[in-house]
N, C-alpha and C positions, 0 to 999 in steps of 0.2 A: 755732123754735129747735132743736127735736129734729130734723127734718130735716137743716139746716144743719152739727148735732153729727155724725147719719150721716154723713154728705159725707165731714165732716173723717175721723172714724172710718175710714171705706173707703179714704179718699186714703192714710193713718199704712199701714195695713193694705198696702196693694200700695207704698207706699217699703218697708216692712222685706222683702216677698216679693221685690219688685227685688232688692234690695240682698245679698239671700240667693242668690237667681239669680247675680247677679257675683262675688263672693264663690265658688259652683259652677263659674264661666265658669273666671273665675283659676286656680281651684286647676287644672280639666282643662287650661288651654291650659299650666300649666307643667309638669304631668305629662306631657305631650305633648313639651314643648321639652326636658324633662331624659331620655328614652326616646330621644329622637332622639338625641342629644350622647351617650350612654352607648351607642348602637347604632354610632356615630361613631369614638368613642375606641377600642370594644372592636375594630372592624373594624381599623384603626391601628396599633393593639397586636399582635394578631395575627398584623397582615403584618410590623409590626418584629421579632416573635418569629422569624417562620420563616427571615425574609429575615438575620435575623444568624446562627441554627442554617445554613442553607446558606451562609453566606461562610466562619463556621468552619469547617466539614467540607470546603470549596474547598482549606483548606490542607491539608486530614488528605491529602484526594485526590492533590493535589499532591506531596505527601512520597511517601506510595503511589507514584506513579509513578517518583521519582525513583530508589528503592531497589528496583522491579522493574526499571527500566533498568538499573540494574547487576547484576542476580541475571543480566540476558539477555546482557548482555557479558562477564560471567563465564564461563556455559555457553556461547558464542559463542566463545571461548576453547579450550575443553578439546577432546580428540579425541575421535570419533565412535565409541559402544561399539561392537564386535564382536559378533555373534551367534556361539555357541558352537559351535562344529564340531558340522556333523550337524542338527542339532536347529530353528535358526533364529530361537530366540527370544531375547531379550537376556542378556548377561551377568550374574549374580549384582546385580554393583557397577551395573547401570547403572539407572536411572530415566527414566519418560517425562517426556521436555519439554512442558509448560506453552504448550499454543496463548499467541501472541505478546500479545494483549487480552485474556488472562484475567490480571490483576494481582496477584488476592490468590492466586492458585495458585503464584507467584514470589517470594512474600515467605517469607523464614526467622523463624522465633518471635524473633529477634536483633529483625527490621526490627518486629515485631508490639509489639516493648516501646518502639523508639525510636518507634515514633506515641504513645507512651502519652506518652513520656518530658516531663519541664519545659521541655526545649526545643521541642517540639512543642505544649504546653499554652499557653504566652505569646503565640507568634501568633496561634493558632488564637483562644483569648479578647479578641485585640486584634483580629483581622479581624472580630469578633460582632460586639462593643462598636462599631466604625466603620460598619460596617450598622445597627446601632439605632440611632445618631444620626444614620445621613442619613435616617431615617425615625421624626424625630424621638421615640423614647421610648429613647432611651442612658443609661446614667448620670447623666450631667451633664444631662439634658434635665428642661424643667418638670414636678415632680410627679411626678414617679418614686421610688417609696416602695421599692422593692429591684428590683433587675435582678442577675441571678445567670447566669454562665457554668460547668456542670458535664461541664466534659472529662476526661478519659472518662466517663461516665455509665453507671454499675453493671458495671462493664467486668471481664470476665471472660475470660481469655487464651485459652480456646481455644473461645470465642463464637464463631458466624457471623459476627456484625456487629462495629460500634464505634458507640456512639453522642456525642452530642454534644444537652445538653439548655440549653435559654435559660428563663430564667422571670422573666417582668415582672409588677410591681405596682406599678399608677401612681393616683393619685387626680385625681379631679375636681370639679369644683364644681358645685351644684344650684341650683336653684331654688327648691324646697320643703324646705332650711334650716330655716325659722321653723316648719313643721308636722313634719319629721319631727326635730326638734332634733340637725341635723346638717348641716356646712356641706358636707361631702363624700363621694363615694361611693367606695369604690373596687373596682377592676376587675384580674383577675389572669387575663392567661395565658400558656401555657408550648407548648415546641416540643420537637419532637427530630426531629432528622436522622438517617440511619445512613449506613455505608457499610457492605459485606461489607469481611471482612478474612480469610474459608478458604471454599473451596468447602462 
């Protein structure tokens, strides 16, 4: 009979060390699945971030060019300064021209406010916003807890650059829910673009 009770005894004894083992197995194989899918999403995130900060700043660029193309047909225009009898070096009044692909060397403080301006901010936030949702985390896209477009981004007029900042915070779903009493994680990240806008 004592033998018999051992048995049982040992048998009780390695089900509860099993069962503890699976139980161990579980919790690492979902720590495993929720690490992957958060290495996943952030990856995701990330490229939506930069990839709408560069479509914005595509328009900033764009404006850029448009309003150096006129500063050059402007001075394309005007007549050719005189060097000053004698002497050989330019007139008072005249200034050196702006090699033709330097852009922001073109632009007047006028063109430096119209990038700022709310006409320039709407596309610029509407060309992000359509980059983050062909890479799925936009606005409207699932689980996106804030997505924010900040044009101009701490923007200071007679800065080198201009920036252009996106910032996403999107949530996701776990695994370990029931252990870490929480159905979701969430995941925040942020981009910035620049472009020069003065030598």
């Amino acid at each position: 009979m004592s033998v018999r009770a051992g048995n049982e005894r040992a048998a009780g004894q390695i089900l509860i060390v099993f069962a503890i083992l699976i139980l161990i197995m579980v919790f690492f194989l979902a720590w495993i699945v929720d690490g992957g899918r958060i290495a996943i999403r952030r990856a995701e995130t990330r490229r939506g971030a930069e990839a709408a900060a560069n479509a914005g700043m595509v328009v900033v660029g764009n404006q850029m060019l448009t309003q150096a193309v006129a500063r050059q047909t402007e001075a394309a225009g005007l007549p050719p300064c005189a060097p000053e009898a004698g002497y050989g070096t330019p007139a008072p009044n005249c200034t050196a021209t702006p090699q033709i692909r330097d852009i922001p060397a073109w632009l007047t403080d006028d063109d430096r406010a119209t990038l700022v301006s709310p006409a320039v901010q709407t596309p610029v936030a509407a060309a992000a916003q359509d980059y983050a949702a062909r890479n799925n985390v936009g606005p409207a896209s699932t689980n996106i807890v804030e997505f924010s477009v900040i044009y101009p981004f701490d923007y200071q007029a007679q800065a080198r650059e201009i920036r252009l900042n996106i910032r996403i915070r999107r949530a996701i779903s776990i695994l370990l829910a029931g252990v870490l009493n929480r159905t979701q994680a969430e995941l925040a990240e942020e981009s910035i673009a620049t472009l020069p806008q003065r030598k």
